[in-house]
PDB file of the backbone (N, CA, C, O) and the ligand in Angstrom, with CONECT records:
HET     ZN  A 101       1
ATOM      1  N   UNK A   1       0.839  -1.197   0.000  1.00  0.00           N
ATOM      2  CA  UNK A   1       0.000   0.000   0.000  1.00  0.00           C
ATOM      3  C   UNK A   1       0.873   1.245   0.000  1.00  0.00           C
ATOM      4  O   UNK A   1       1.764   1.544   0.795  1.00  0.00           O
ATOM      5  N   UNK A   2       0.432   1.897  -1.046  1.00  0.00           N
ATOM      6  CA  UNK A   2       1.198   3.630  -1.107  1.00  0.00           C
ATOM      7  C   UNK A   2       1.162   4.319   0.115  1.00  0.00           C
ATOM      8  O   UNK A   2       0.259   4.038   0.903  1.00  0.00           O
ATOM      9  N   UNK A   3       2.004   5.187   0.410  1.00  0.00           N
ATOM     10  CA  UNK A   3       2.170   6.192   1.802  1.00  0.00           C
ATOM     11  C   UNK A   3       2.173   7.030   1.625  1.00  0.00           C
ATOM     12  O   UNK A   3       2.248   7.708   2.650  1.00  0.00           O
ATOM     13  N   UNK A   4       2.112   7.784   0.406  1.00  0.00           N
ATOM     14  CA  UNK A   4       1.789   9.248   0.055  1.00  0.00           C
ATOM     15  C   UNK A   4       0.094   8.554  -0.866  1.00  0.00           C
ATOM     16  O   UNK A   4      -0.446   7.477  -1.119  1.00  0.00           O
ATOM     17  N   UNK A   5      -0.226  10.666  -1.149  1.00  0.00           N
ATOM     18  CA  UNK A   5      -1.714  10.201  -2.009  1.00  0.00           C
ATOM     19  C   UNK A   5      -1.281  10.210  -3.189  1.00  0.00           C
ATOM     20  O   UNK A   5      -0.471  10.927  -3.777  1.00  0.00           O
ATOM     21  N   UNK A   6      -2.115   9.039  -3.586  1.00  0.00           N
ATOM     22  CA  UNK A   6      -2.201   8.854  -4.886  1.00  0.00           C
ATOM     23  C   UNK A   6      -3.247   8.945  -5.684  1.00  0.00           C
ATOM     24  O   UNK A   6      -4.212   8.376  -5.174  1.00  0.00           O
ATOM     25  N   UNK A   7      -3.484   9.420  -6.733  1.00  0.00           N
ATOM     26  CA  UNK A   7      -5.080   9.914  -7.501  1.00  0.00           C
ATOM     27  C   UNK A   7      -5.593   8.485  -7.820  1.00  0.00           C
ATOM     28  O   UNK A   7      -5.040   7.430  -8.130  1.00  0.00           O
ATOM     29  N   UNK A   8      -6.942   8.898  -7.608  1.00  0.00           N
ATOM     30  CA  UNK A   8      -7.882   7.873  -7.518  1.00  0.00           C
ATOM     31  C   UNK A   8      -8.362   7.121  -9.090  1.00  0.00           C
ATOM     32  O   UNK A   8      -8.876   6.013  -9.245  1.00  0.00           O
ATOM     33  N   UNK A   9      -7.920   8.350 -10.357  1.00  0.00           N
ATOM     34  CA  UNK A   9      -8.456   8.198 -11.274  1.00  0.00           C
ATOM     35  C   UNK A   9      -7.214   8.892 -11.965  1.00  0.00           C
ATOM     36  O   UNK A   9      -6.480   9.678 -11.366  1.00  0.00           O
ATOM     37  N   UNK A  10      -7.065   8.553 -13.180  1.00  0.00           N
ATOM     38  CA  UNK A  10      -6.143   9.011 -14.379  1.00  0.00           C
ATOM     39  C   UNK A  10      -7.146  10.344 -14.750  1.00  0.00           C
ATOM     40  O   UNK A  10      -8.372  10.348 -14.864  1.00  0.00           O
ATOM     41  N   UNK A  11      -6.161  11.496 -14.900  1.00  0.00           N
ATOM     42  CA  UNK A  11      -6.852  13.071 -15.033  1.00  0.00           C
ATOM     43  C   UNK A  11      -6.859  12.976 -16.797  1.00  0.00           C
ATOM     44  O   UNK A  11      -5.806  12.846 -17.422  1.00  0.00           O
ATOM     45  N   UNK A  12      -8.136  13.059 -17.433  1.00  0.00           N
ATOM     46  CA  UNK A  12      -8.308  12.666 -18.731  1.00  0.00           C
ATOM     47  C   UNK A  12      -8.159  14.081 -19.475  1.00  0.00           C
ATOM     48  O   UNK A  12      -8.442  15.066 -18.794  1.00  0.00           O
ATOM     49  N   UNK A  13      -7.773  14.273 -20.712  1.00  0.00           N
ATOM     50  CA  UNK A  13      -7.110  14.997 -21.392  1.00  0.00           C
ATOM     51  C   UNK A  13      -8.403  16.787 -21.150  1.00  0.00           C
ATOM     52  O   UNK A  13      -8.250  17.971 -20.853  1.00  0.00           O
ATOM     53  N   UNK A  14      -9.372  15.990 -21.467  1.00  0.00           N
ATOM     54  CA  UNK A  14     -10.278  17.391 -22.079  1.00  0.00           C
ATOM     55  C   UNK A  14     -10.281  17.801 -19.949  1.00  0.00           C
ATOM     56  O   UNK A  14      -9.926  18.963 -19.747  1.00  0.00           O
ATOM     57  N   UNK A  15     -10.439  17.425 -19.322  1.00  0.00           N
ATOM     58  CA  UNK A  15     -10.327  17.548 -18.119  1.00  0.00           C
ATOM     59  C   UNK A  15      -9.263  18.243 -17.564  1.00  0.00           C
ATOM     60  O   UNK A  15      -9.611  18.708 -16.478  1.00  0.00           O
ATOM     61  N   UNK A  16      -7.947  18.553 -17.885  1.00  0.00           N
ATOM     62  CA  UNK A  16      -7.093  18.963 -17.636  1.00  0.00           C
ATOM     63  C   UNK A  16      -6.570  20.420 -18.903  1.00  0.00           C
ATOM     64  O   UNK A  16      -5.667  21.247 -18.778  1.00  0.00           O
ATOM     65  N   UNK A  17      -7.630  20.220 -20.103  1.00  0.00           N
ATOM     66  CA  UNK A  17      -7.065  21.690 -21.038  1.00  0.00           C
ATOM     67  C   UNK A  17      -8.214  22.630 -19.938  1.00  0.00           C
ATOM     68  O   UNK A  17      -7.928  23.659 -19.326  1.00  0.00           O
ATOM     69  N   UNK A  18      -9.457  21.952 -19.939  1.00  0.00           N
ATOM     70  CA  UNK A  18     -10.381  22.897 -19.484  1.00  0.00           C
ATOM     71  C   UNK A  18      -9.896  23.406 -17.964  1.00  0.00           C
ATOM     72  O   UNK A  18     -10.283  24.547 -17.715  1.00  0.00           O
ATOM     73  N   UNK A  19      -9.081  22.734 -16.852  1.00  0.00           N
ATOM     74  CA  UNK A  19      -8.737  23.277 -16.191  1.00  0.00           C
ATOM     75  C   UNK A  19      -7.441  24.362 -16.717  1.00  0.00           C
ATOM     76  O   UNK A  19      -7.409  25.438 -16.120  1.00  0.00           O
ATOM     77  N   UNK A  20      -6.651  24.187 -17.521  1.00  0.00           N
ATOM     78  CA  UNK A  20      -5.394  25.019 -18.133  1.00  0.00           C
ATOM     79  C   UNK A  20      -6.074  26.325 -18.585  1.00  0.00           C
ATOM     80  O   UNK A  20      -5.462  27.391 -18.518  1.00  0.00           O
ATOM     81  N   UNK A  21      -7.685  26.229 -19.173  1.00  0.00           N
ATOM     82  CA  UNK A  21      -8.150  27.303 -20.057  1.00  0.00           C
ATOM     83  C   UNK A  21      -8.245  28.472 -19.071  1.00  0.00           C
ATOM     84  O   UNK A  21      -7.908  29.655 -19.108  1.00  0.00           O
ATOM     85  N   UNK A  22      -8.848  27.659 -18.158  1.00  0.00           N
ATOM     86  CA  UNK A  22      -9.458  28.571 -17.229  1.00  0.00           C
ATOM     87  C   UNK A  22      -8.509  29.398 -16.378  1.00  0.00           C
ATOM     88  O   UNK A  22      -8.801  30.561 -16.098  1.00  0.00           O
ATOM     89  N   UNK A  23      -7.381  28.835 -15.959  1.00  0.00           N
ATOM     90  CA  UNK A  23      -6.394  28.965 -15.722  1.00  0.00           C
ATOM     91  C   UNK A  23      -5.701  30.602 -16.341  1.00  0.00           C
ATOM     92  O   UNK A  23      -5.404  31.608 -15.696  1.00  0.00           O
ATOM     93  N   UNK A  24      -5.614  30.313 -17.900  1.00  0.00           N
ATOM     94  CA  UNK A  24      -5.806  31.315 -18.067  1.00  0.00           C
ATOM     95  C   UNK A  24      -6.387  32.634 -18.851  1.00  0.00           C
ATOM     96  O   UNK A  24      -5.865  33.706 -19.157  1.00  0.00           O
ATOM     97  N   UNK A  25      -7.926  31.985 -19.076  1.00  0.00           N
ATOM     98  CA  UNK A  25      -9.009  33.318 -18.449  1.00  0.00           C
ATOM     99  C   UNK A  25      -8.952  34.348 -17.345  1.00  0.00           C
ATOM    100  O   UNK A  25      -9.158  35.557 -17.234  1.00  0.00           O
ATOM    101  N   UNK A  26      -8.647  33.521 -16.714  1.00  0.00           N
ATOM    102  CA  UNK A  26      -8.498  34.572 -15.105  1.00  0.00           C
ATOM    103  C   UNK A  26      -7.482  34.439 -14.749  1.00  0.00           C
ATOM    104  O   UNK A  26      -6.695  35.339 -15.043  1.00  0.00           O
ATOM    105  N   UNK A  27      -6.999  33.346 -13.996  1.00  0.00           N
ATOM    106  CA  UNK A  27      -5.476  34.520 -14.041  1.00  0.00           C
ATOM    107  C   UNK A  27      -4.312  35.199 -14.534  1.00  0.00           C
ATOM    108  O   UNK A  27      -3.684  36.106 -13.987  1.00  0.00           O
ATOM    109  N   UNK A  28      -4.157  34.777 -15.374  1.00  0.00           N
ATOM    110  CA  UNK A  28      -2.793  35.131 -16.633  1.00  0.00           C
ATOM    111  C   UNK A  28      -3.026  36.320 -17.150  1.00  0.00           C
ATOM    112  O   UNK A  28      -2.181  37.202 -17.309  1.00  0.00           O
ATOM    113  N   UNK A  29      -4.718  36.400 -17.556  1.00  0.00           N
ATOM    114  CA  UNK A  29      -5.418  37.704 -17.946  1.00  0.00           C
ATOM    115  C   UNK A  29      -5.067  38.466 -16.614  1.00  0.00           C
ATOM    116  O   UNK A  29      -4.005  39.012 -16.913  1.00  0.00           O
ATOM    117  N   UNK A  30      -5.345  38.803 -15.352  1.00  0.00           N
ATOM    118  CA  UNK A  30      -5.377  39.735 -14.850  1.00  0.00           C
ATOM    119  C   UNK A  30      -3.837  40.155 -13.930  1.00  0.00           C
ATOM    120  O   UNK A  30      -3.676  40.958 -13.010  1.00  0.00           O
ATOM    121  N   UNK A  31      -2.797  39.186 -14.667  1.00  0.00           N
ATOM    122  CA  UNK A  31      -1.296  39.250 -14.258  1.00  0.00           C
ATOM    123  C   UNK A  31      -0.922  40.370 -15.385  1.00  0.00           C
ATOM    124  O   UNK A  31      -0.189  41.358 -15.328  1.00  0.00           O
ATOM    125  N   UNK A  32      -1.842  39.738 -16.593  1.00  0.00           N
ATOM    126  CA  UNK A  32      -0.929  40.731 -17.638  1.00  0.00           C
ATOM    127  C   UNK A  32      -1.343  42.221 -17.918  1.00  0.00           C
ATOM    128  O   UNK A  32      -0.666  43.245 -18.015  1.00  0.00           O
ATOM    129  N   UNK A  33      -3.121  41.907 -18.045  1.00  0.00           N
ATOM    130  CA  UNK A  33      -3.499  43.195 -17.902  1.00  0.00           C
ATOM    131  C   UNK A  33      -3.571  44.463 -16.647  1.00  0.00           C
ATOM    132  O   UNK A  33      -4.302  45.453 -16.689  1.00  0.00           O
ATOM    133  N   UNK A  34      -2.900  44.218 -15.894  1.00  0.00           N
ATOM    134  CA  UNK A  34      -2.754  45.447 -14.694  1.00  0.00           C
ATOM    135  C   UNK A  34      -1.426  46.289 -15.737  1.00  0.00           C
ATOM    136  O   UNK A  34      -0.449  45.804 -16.307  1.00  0.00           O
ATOM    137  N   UNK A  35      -1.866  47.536 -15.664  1.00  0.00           N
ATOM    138  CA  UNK A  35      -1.227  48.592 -16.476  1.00  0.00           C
ATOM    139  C   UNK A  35      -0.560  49.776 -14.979  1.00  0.00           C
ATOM    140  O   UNK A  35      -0.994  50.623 -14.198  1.00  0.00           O
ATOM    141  N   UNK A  36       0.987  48.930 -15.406  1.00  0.00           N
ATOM    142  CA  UNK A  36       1.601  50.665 -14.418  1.00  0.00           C
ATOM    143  C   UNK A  36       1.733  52.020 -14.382  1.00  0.00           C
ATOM    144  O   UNK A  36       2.141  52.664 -15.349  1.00  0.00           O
ATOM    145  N   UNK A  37       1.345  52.612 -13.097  1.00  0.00           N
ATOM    146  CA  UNK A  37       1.262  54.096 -13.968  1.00  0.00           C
ATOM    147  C   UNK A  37       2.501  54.618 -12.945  1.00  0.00           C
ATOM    148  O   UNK A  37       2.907  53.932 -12.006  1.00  0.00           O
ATOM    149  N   UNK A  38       2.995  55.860 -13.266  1.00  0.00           N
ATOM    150  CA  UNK A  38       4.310  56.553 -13.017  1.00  0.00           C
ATOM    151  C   UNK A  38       3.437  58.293 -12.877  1.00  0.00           C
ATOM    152  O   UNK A  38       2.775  58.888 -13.727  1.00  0.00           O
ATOM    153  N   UNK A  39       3.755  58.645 -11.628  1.00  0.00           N
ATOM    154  CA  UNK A  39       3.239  59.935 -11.953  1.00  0.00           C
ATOM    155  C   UNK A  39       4.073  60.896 -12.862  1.00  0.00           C
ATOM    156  O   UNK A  39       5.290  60.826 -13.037  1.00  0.00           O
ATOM    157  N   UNK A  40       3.405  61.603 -13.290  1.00  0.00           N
ATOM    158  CA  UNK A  40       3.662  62.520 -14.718  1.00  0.00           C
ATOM    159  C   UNK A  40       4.905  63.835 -13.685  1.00  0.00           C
ATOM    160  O   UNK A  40       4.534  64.435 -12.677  1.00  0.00           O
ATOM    161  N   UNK A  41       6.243  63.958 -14.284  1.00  0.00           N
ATOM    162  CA  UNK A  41       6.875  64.969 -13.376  1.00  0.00           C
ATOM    163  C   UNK A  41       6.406  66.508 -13.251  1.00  0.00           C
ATOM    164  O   UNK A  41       6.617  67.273 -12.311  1.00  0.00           O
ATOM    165  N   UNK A  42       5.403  66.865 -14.993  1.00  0.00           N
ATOM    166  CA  UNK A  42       4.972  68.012 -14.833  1.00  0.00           C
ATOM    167  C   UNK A  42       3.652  68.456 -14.283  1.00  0.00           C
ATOM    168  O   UNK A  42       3.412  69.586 -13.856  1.00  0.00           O
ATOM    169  N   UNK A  43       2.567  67.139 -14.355  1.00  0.00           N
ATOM    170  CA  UNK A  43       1.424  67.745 -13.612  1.00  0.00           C
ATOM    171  C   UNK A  43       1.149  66.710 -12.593  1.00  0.00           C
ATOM    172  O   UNK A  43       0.284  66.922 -11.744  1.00  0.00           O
ATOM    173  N   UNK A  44       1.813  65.621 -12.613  1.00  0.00           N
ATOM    174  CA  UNK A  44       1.591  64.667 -11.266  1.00  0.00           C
ATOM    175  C   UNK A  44       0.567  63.894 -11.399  1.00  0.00           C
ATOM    176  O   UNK A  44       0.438  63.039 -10.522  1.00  0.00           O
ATOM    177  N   UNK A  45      -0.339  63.937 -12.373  1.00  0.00           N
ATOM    178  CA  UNK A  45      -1.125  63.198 -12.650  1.00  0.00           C
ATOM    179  C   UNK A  45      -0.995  61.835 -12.908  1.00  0.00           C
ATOM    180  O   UNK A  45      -0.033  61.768 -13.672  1.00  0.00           O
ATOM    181  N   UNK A  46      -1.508  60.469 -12.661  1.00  0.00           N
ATOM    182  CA  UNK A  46      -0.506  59.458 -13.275  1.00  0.00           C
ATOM    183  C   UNK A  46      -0.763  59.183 -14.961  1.00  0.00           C
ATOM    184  O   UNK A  46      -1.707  59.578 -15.645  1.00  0.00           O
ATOM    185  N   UNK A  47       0.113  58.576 -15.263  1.00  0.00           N
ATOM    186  CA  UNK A  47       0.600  58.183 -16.766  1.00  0.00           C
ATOM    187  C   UNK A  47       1.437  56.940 -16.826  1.00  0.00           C
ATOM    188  O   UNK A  47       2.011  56.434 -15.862  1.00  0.00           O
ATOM    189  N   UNK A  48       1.444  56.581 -17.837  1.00  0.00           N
ATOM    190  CA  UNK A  48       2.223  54.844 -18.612  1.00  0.00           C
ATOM    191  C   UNK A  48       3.391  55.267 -18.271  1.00  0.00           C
ATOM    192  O   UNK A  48       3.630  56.463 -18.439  1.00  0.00           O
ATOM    193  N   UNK A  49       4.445  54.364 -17.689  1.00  0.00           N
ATOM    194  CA  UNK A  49       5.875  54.687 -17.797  1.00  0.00           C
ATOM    195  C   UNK A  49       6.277  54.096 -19.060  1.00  0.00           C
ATOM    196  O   UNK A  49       5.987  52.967 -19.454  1.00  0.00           O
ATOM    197  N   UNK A  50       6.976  54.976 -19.655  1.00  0.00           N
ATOM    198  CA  UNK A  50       7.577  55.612 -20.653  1.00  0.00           C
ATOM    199  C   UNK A  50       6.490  56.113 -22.074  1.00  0.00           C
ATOM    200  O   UNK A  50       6.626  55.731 -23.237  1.00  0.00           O
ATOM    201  N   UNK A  51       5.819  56.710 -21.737  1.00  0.00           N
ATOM    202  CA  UNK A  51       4.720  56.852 -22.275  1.00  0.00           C
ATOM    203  C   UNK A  51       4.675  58.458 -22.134  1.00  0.00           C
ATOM    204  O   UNK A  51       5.204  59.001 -21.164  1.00  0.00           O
ATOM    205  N   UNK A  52       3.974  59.249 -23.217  1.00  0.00           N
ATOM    206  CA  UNK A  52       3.691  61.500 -23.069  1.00  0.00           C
ATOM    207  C   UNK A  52       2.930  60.927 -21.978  1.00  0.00           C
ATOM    208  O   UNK A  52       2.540  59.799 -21.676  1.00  0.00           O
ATOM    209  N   UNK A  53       2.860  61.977 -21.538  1.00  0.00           N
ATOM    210  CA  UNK A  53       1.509  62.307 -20.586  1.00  0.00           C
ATOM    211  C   UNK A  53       0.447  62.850 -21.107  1.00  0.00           C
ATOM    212  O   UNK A  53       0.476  63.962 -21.636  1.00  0.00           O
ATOM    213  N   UNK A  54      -0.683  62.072 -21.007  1.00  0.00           N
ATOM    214  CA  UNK A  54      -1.822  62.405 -21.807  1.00  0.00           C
ATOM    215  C   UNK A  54      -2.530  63.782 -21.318  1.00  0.00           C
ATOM    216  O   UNK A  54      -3.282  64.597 -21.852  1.00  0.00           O
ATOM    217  N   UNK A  55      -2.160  63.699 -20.537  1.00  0.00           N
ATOM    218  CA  UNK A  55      -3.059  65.277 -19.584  1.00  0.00           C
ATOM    219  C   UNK A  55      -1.584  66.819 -20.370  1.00  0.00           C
ATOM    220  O   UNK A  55      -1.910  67.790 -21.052  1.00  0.00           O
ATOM    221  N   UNK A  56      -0.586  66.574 -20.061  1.00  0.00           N
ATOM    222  CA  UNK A  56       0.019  67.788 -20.393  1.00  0.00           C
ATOM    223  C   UNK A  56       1.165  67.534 -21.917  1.00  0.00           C
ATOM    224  O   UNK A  56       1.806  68.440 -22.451  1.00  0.00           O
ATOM    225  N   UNK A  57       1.157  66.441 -22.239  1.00  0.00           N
ATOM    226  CA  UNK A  57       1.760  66.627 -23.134  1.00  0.00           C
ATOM    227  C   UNK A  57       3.011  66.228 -23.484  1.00  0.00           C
ATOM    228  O   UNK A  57       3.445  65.749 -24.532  1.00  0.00           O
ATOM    229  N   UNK A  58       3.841  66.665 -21.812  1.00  0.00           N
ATOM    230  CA  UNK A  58       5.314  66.139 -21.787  1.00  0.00           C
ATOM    231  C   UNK A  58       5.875  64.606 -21.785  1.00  0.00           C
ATOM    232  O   UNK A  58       5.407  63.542 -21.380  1.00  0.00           O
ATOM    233  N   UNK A  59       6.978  64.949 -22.363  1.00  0.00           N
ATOM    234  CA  UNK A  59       7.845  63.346 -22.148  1.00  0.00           C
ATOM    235  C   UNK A  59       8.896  63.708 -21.620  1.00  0.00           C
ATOM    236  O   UNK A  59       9.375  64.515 -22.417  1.00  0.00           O
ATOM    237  N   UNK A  60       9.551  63.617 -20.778  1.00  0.00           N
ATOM    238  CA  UNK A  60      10.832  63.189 -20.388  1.00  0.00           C
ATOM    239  C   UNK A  60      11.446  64.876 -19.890  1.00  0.00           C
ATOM    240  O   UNK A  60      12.650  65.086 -19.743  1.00  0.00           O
ATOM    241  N   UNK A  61      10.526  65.809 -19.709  1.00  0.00           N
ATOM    242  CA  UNK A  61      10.753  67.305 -19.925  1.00  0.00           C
ATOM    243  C   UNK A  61      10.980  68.060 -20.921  1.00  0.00           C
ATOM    244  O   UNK A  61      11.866  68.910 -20.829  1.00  0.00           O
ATOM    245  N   UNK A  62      10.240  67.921 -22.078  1.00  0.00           N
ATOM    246  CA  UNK A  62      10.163  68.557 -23.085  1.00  0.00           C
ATOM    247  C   UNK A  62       8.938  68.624 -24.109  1.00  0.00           C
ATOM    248  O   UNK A  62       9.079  67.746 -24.960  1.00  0.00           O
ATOM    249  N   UNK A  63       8.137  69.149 -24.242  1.00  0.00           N
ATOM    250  CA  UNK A  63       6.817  69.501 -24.667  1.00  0.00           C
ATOM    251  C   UNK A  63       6.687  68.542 -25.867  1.00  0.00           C
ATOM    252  O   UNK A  63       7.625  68.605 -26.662  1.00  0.00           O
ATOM    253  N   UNK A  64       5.621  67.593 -26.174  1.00  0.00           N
ATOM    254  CA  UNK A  64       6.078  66.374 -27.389  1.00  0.00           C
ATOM    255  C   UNK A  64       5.074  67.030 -27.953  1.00  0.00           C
ATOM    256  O   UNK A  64       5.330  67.782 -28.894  1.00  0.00           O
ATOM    257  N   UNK A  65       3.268  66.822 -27.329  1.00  0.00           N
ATOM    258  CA  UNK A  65       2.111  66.869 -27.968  1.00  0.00           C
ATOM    259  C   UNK A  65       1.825  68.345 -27.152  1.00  0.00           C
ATOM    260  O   UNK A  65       1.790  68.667 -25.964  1.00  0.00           O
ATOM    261  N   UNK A  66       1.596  69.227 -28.754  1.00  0.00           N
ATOM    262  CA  UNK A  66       0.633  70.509 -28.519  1.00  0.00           C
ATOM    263  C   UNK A  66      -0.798  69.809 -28.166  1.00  0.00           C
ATOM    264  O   UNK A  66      -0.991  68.655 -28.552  1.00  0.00           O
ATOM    265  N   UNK A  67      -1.947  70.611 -27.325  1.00  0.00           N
ATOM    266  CA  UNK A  67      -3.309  70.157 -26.964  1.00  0.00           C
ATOM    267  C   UNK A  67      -3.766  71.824 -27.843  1.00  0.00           C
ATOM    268  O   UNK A  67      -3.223  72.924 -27.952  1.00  0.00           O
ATOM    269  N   UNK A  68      -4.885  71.271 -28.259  1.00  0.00           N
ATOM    270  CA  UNK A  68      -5.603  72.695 -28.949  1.00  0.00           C
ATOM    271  C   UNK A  68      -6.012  73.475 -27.926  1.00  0.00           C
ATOM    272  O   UNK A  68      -6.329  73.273 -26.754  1.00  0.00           O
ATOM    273  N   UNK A  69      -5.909  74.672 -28.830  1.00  0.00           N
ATOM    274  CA  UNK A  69      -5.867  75.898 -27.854  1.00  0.00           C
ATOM    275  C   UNK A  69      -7.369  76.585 -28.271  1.00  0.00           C
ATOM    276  O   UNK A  69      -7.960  76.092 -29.231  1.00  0.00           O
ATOM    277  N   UNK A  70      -7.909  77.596 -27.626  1.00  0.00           N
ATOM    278  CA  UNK A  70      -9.417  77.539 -28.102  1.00  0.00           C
ATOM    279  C   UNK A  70      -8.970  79.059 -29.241  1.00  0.00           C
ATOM    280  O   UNK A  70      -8.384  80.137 -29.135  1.00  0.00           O
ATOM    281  N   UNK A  71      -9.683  78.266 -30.274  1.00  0.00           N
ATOM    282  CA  UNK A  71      -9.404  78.847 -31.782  1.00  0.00           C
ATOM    283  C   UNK A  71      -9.003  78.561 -32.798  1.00  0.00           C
ATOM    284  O   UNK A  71      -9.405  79.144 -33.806  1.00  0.00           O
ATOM    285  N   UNK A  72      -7.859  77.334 -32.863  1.00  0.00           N
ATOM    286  CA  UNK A  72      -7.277  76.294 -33.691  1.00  0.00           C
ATOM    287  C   UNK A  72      -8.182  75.434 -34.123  1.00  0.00           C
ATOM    288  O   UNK A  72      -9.291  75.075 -33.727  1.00  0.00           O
ATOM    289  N   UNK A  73      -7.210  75.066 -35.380  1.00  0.00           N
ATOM    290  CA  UNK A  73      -7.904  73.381 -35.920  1.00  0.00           C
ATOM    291  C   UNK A  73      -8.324  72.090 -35.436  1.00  0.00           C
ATOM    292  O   UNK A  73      -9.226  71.327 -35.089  1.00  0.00           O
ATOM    293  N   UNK A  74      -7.063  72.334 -35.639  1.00  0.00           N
ATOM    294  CA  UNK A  74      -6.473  71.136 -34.922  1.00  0.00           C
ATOM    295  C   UNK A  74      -6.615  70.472 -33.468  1.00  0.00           C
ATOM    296  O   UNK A  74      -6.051  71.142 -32.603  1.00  0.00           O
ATOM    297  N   UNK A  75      -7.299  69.201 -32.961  1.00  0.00           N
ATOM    298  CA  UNK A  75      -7.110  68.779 -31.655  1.00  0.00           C
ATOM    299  C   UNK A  75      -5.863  68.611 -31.273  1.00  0.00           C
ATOM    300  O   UNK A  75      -5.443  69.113 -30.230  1.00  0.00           O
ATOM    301  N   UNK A  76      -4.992  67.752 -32.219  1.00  0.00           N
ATOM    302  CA  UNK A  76      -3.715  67.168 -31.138  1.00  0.00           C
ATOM    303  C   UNK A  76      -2.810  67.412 -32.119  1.00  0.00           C
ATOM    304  O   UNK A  76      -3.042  66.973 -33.246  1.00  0.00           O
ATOM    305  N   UNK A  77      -1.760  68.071 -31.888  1.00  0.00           N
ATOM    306  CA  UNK A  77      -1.184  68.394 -33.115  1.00  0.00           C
ATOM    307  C   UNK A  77       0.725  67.767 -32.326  1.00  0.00           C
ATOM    308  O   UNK A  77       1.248  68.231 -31.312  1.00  0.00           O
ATOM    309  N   UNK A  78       1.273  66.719 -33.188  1.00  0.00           N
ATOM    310  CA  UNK A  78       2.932  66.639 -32.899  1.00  0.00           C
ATOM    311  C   UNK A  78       3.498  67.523 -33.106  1.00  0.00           C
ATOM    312  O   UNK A  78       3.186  68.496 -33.793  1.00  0.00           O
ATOM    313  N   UNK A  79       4.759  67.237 -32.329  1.00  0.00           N
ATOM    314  CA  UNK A  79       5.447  68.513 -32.771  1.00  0.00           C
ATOM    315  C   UNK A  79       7.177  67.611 -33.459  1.00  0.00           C
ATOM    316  O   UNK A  79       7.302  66.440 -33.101  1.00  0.00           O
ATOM    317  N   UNK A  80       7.775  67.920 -33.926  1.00  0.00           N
ATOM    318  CA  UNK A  80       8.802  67.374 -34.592  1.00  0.00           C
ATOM    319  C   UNK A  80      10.092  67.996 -33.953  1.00  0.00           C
ATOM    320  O   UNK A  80      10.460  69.155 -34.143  1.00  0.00           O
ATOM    321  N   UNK A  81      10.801  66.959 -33.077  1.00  0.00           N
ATOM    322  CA  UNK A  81      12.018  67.553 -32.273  1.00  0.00           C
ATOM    323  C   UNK A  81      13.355  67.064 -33.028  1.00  0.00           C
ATOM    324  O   UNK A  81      14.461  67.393 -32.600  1.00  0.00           O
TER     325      UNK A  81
HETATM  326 ZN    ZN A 101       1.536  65.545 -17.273  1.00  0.00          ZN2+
END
């Protein structure tokens, strides 16, 4: 007689993807999708690290994306450094 446990039944194939699927539905999904944020140095707001800051514009201290100003065309206009 065995002295550790031993499974009662052989774990059958579709039995073991559907536990793997699920596996990762939920958790793999919610390991990968949590998104880090870094507060922004010019308005403190948070933002993507290494990513403009969507609220002011800056990257790294230097103005990337103009935001329209009231009177312009244009919503979001690059700027070319
Ligand atoms: Zn900012």
């Amino acid at each position: 007689m065995a002295k550790h446990p031993v499974p009662h039944q052989k774990t059958c194939r579709s039995r073991s993807k559907t536990r793997h699927s699920a596996f990762q539905k939920i958790t793999r999904k919610k390991l990968t999708d949590v998104a880090k944020t870094v507060k922004c140095a010019n308005c403190g707001l948070a933002k993507r690290p290494h990513y403009t800051c969507e609220n002011c514009g800056m990257y790294r201290g230097r103005q990337v994306i103009k935001f329209k100003m009231p009177g312009e065309k244009k919503d979001v206009q690059k700027i070319k450094v």
